[in-house]
N, C-alpha and C positions, 0 to 999 in steps of 0.2 A: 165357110162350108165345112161341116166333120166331114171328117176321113170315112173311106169303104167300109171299114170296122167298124166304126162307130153307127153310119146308118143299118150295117148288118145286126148287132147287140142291139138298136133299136127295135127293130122287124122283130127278133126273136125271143126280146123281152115284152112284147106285145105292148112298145110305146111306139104304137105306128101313127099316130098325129104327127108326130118329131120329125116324121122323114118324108110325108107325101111327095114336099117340095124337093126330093132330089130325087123320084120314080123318074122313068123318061116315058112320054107320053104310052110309047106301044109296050111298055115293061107286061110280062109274063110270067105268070104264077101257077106252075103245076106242081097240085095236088096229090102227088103219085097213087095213082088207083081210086082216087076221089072225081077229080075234078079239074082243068087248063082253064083258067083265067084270061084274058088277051085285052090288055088294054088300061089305063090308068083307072077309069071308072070301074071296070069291074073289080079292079083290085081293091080299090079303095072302098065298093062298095062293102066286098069282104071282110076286112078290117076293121070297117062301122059295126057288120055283126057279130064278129070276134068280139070287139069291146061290149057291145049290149047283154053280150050269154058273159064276160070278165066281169061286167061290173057284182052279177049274183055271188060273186065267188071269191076267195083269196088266192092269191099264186104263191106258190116258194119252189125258187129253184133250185134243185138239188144239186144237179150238175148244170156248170153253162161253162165250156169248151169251145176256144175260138182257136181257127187254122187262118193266117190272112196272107193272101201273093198280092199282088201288085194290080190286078183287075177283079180276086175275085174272093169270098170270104166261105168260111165253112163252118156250121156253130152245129157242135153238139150238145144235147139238152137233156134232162131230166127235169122234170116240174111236177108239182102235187098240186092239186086241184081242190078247196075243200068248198063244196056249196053250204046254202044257209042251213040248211037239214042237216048240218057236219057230215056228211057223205063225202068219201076221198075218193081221187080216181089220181095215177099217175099216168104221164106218158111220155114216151120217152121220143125224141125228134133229132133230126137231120136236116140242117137248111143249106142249100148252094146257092150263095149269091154272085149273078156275075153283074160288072160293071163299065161301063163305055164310058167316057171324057168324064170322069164321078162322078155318072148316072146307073141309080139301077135302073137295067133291064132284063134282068128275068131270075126268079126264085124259083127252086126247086125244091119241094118238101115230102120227105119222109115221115111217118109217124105212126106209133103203134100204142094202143094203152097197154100196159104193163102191171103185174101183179107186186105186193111190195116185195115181196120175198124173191125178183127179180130184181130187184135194186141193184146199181153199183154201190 
């Protein structure tokens, strides 16, 4: 079984296949100011979408920042986004992962696009 970090740097490196199997069925994924999730299927179902709009695209992450306690993980991100059209978008993120007996249940995301000239 990886460790809290490990399926957290999953989640937020958008390799969420890696980790279904340690969601805990009622796990919770708010969107802050988008959207709450409630539940393994919808999260999962979210994730499938994530990856279908990832696969158009390359990822690089500029910044990936992890804080990790004993239940609970915190990844700060920067990522560049370049579609087929080489169009760039960055954005910058905040994820709160907490976890019960080494299950996540419930993600909490921040997220904003960002100019490059905002760059760290």
């Amino acid at each position: 079984m990886p460790t809290i970090q490990q399926v957290a740097e999953a989640f937020s490196s958008h390799r969420f296949t890696e980790i279904y199997d340690f969601m805990h069925p009622q796990v919770e994924w708010t969107l802050v100011g988008v959207a709450r999730l409630e539940g393994i299927d919808q999260v999962r179902a979210a994730c499938e979408r994530s990856l279908a709009q990832l696969e158009r695209m390359t990822t690089q992450f500029l910044r990936f920042k992890t804080i990790a306690g004993p239940d609970a993980v915190a990844i700060d991100t920067v990522a560049k986004y370049v579609d087929a059209k080489w169009q760039r978008s960055f954005v910058r993120s905040c994820d709160i992962y907490e976890f019960t007996q080494g299950y996540l249940t419930a993600i909490t995301s921040y997220t904003a696009a960002i100019e490059p000239e905002d760059l760290p």
